[in-house]
C-alpha positions in Angstrom: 309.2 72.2 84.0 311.7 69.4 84.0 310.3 66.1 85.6 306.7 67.1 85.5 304.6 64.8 84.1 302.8 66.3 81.1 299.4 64.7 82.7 299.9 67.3 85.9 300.8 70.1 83.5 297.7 69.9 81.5 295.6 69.4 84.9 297.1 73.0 86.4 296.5 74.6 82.9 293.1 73.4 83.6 293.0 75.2 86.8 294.5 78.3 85.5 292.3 78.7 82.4 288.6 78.1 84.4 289.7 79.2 88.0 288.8 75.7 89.7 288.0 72.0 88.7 284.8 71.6 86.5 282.0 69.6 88.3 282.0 66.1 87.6 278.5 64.0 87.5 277.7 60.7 89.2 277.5 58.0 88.1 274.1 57.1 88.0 273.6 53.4 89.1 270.1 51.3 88.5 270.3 51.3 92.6 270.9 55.2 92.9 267.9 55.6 90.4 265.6 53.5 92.4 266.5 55.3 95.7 265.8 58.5 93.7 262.1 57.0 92.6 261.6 55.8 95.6 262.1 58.8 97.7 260.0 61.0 94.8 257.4 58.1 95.6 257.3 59.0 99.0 257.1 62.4 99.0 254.4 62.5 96.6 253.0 59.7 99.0 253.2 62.5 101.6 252.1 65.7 99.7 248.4 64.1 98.8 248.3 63.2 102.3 248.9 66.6 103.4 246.1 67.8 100.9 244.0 65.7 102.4 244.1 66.2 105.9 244.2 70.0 105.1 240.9 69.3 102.9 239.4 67.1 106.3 240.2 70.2 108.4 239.2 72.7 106.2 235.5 70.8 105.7 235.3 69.8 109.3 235.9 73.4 110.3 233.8 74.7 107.7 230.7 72.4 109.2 232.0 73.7 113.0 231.1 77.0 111.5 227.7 75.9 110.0 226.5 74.3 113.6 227.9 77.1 115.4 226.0 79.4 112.9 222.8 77.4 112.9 223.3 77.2 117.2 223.2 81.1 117.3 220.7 81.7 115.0 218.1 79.0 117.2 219.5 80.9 120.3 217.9 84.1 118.6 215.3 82.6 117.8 214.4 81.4 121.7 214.9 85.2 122.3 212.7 86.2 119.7 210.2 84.0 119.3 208.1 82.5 122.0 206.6 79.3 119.9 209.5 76.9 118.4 209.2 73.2 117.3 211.7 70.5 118.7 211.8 67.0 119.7 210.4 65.9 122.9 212.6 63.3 125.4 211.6 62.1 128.8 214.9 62.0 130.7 215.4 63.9 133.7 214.0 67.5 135.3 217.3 69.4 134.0 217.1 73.4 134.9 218.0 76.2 133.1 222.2 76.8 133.5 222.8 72.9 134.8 225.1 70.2 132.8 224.1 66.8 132.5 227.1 64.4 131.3 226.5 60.7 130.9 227.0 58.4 128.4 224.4 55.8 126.3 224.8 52.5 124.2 221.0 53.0 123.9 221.0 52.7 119.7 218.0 54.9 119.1 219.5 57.8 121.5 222.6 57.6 119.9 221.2 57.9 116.9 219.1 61.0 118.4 222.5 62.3 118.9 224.1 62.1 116.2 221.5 63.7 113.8 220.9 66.6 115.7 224.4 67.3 116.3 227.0 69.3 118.2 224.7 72.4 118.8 221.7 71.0 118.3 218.7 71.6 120.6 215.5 69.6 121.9 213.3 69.4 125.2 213.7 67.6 128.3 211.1 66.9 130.1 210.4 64.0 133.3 207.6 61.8 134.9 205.4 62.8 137.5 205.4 59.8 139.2 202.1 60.1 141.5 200.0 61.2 138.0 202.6 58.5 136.0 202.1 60.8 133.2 204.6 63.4 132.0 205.3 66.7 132.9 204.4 69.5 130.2 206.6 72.0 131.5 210.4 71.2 130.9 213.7 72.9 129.6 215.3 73.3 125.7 218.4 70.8 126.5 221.8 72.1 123.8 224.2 69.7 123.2 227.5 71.2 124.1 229.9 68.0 123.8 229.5 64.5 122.0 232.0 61.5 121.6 231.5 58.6 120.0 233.5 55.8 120.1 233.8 54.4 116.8 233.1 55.8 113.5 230.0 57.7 112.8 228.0 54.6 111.8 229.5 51.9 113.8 230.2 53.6 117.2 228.8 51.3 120.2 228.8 54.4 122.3 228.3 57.9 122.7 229.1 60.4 125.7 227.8 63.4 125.8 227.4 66.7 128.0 223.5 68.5 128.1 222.9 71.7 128.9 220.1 73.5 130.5 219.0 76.4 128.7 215.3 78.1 129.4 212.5 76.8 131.3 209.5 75.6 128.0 205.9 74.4 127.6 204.7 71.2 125.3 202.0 73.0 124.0 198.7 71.5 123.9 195.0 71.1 125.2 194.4 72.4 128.9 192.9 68.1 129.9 193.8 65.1 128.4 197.1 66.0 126.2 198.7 63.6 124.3 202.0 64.2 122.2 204.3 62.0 120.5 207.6 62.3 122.6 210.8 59.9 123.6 210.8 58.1 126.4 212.6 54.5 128.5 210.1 51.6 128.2 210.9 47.5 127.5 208.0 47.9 124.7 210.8 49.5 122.6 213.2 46.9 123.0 212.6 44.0 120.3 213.6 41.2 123.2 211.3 43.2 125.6 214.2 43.1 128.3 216.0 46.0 128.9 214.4 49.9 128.5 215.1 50.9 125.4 213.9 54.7 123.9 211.5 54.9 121.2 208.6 57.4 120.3 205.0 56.8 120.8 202.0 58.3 122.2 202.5 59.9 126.1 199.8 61.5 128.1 200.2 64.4 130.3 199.5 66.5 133.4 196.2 68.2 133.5 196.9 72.0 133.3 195.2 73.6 136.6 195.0 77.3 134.5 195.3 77.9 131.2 198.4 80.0 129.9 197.8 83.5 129.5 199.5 84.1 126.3 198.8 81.3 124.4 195.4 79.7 123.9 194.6 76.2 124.8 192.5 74.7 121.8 193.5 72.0 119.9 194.5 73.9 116.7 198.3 74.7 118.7 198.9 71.2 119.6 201.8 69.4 117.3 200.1 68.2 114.1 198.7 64.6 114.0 200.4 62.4 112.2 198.4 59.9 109.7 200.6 56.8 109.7 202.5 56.1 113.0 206.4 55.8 112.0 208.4 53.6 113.2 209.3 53.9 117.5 212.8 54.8 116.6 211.8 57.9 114.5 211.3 61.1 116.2 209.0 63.7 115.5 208.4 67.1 117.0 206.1 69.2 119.7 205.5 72.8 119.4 206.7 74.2 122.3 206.6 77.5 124.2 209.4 79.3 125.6 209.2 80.9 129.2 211.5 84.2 130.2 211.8 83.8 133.7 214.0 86.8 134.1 211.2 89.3 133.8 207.5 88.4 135.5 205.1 90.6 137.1 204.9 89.3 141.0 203.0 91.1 144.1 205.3 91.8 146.8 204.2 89.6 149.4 205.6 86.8 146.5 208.8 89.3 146.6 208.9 88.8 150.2 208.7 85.4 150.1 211.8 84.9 148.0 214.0 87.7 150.4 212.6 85.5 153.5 214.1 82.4 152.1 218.0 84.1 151.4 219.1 83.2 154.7 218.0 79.7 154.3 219.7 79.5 151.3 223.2 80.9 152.8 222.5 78.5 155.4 222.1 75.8 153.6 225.1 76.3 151.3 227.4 77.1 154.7 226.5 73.6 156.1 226.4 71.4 153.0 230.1 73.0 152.1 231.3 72.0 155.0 233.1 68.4 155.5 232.7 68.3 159.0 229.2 68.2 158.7 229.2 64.8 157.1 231.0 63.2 160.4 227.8 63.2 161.9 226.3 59.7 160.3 223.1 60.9 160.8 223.1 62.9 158.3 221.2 61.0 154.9 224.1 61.6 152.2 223.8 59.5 148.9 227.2 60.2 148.3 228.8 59.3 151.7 231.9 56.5 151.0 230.3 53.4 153.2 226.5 53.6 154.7 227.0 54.4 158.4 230.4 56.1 158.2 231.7 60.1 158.2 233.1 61.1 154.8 231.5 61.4 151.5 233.1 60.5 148.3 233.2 63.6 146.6 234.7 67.0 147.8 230.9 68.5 148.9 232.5 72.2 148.8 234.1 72.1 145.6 231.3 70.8 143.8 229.3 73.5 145.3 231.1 76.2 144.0 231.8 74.2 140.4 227.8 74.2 140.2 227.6 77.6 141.9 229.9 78.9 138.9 227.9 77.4 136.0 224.4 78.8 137.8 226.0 82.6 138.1 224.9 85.0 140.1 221.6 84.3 142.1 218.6 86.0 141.3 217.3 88.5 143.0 213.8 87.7 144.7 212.1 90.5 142.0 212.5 87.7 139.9 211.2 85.1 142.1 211.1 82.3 139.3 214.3 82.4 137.9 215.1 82.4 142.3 213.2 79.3 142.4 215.5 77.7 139.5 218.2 79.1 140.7 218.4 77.5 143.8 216.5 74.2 143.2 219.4 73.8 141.2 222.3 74.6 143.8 220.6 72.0 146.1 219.5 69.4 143.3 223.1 69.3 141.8 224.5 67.9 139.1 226.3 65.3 140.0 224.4 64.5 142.7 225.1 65.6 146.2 222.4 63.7 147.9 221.7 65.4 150.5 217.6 67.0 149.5 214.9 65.5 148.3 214.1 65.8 144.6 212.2 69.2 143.7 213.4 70.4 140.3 210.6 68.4 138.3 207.6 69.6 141.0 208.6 73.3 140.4 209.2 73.2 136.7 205.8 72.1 137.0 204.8 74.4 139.4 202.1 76.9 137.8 202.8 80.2 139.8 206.1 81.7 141.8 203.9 81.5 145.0 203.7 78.0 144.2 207.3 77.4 143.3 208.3 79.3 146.5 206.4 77.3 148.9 207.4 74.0 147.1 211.6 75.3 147.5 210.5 76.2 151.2 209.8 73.2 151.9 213.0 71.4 150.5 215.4 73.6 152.0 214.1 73.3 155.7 214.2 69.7 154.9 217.4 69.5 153.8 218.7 71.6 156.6 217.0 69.9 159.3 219.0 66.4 157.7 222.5 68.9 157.2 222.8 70.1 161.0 221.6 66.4 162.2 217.5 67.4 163.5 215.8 65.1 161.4 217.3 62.7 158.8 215.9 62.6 155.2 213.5 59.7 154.4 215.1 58.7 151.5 
């Protein structure tokens, strides 16, 4: 080919012989091979972190399992099994089905907290304030949500959500019981200002009867302990469980219960309803400004909210789990405000006939004070 270079000639020979160019390599310069070790850096950078948040989940959901595990297997065991052993606190008269949410920078609680866990189970019981000694009858409290803020060991606070399960006994001596339980007092606090929990020695309510299925010697009471330990180390209390859904009543106690369903209905018709706080005679703790209409929560929908985590109301067969039932829907938590206190008296409470007259009581109170007749004495 005339006036070809032979440069281009060899080139297209090239070509012909291999069917297209032959791959050429870059250059590699010092600054191409530390881009290259640097990006190799970072992805092995980012592979071990994978790995180790895959190894985080995979042991945090493994130890979701084990609480969930161990939580069923102690909520067989309140079915099956009428004695159990748990830790004792003094907080509030919480019912079976009810939610208690607050939050504590109280060190020792949040400790409590802590070690028992997501799951974890122990009772709740309150003070009788006339006796000023505590209650004996109570409920097993399951922790169904915790959040701390802060790291396991240095968190300054912890919120949590409680949950009533089923109605218990601190078992012990019929007179003059004394247990090692939790419970609010300055004497814990090191500066002996502010209430602070700790454990010590509490005394309780004198038992009027003595149960019929366990007997009251002092060979059931929670073992003595030798050496005191220290007020911020719990200890435990053989309790008893109490099935509330099945109980052998006469029917006049039966007929007690059905008397008091239109009270009830009543009751929830009025406190529902908005327009019944307008009238400022009506005693509302949760009323916006002393003296005016309105309240500061929505009364209806936190009626059915607490209506929804109670379920269905018992039937008056069952006049006991009744009792609950409703103490509950009037007692709610959060507070309404709007009845007097009864949830400790008929945990306490040693028959239905008792329990029934006690909720009687409450409810014509409270609706007296709902449709405006006579104003609670707060």
């Amino acid at each position: 080919m005339r006036g070809v270079p032979h440069v281009f000639l060899a080139i297209v020979a090239s070509l012909n012989s291999s069917g297209g160019f032959l791959p050429c390599k870059r250059r590699r310069t010092p600054t191409y091979l530390r881009e290259n070790r640097e990006n190799n850096g970072d992805l092995s950078k980012r592979i071990r972190e994978a790995r180790q948040t895959q190894d985080s989940f995979i042991e945090g959901l493994q130890k979701r399992i084990s609480i969930v595990s161990k939580s069923q297997e102690f909520d067989e065991q309140l079915r099956g099994c009428s004695i159990v052993e748990l830790p004792t606190v003094c907080f509030d008269a919480l019912l079976p089905n009810q939610r208690l949410s607050g939050s504590t920078t109280d060190p020792t609680f949040m400790a409590f907290i802590r070690k028992l866990g997501l799951g974890g189970s122990f009772v709740m019981t309150s003070l009788n304030n006339r006796q000023r000694r505590m209650r004996r009858f109570g409920v097993v409290a399951k922790i169904e949500f915790v959040d701390m803020d802060g790291d396991l060991e240095d968190c300054t606070a912890v919120s949590f959500v409680l949950l009533g399960r089923q109605r218990c006994e601190i078992i012990g001596p019929t007179d003059s019981m004394s247990e090692r339980i939790g419970r609010w007092r300055r004497g814990y606090d090191p500066d002996g200002e502010e209430l602070r929990l700790g454990w010590g020695s509490e005394s309780f309510v004198r038992r009027t009867s003595p149960a019929e299925d366990v007997v009251q010697d002092a060979t059931i009471s929670s073992p003595q302990i030798g050496s005191p330990p220290d007020v911020s180390e719990w200890t435990t209390n053989r309790i008893r469980t109490v099935e509330d859904k099945v109980e052998e009543v006469d029917p006049a106690t039966i007929d007690h219960a059905t008397r008091l369903i239109p009270l009830v209905e009543k009751w929830i018709d009025l406190a529902s309803d908005q327009s019944t706080y307008d009238n400022t005679d009506v005693v509302a703790a949760t009323r916006r400004k002393s003296g005016e209409p309105g309240l500061s929560v929505d009364a209806a929908a936190l009626l059915r909210k607490v209506q929804s985590e109670l379920g269905e109301m018992p039937r008056p067969s069952t006049p006991t789990a009744f009792c609950l039932w409703v103490a509950a829907l009037i007692n709610p938590l959060p507070p309404l405000g709007v009845s007097t206190e009864c949830r400790g008296a008929i945990l306490e409470a040693e028959s239905a006939k008792s329990r029934l007259e006690i909720l009687e009581r409450t409810l014509v109170k409270s609706l007296n004070n709902l449709d405006g007749t006579r104003p609670l004495n707060m």
